[in-house]
C-alpha positions as CSV (number, residue, x, y, z in Angstrom):
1,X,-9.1,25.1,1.1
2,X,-8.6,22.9,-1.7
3,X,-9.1,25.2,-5.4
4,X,-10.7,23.3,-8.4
5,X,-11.1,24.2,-11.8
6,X,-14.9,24.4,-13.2
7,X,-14.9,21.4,-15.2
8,X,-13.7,19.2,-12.4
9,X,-16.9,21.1,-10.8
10,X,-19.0,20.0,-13.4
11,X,-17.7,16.5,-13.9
12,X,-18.5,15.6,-9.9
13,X,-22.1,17.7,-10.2
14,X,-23.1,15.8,-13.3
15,X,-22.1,12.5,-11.6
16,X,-24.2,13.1,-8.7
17,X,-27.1,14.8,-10.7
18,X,-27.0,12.2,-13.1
19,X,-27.1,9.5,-9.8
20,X,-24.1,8.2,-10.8
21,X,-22.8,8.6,-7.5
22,X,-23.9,9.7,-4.3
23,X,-22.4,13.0,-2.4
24,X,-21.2,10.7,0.7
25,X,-19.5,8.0,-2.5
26,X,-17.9,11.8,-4.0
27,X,-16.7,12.5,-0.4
28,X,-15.3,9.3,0.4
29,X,-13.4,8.9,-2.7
30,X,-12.5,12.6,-3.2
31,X,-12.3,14.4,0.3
32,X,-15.0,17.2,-1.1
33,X,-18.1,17.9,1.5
34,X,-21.4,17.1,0.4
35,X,-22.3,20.8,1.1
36,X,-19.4,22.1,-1.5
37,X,-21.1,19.8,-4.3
38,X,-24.5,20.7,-3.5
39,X,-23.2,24.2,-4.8
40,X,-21.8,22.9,-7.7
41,X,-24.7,21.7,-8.6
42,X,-26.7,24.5,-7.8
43,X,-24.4,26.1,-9.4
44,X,-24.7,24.2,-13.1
45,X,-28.0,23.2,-12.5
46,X,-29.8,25.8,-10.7
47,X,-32.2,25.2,-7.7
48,X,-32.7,22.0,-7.3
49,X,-36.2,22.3,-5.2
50,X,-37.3,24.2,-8.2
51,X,-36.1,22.0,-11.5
52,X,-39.7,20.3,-11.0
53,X,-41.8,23.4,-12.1
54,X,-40.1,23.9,-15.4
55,X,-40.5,22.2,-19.0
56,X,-38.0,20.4,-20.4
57,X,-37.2,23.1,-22.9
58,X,-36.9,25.5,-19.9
59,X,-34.1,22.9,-17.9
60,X,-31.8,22.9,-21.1
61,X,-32.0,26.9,-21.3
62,X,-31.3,26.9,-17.9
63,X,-28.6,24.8,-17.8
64,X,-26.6,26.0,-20.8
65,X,-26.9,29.3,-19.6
66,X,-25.5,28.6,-16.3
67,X,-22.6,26.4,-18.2
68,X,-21.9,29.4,-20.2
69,X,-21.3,31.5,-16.8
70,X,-19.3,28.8,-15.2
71,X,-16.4,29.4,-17.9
């Protein structure tokens, strides 16, 4: 199993998030699963069935706090 560092996690989660790119584009052109980036993004972003019931403020918290625990 392939090992990558966390801002090569980020980089690929905020391209999909952002909809940049879609997880079959990231696993054609990278080899990663769609399954492994959903985590990554879970993992920056939190749940993503949730994100809806939160404020704007509450998102950026959110985020930054799991960027923080990524390092």
């Amino acid at each position: 199993m392939a090992k990558y560092d966390n801002e090569f996690k980020r980089e690929i989660a905020e391209l999909v998030h952002n909809k940049i790119k879609t997880r079959s584009e990231i696993k054609h052109e990278y080899g990663i699963a769609p399954s492994t980036v959903v985590g990554w993004e879970k993992q920056l972003f939190g749940d993503l069935k949730k994100r809806d019931d939160l404020s704007p403020q509450e998102l950026e918290i959110k985020k930054l706090t799991q960027k923080s625990s990524l390092s």
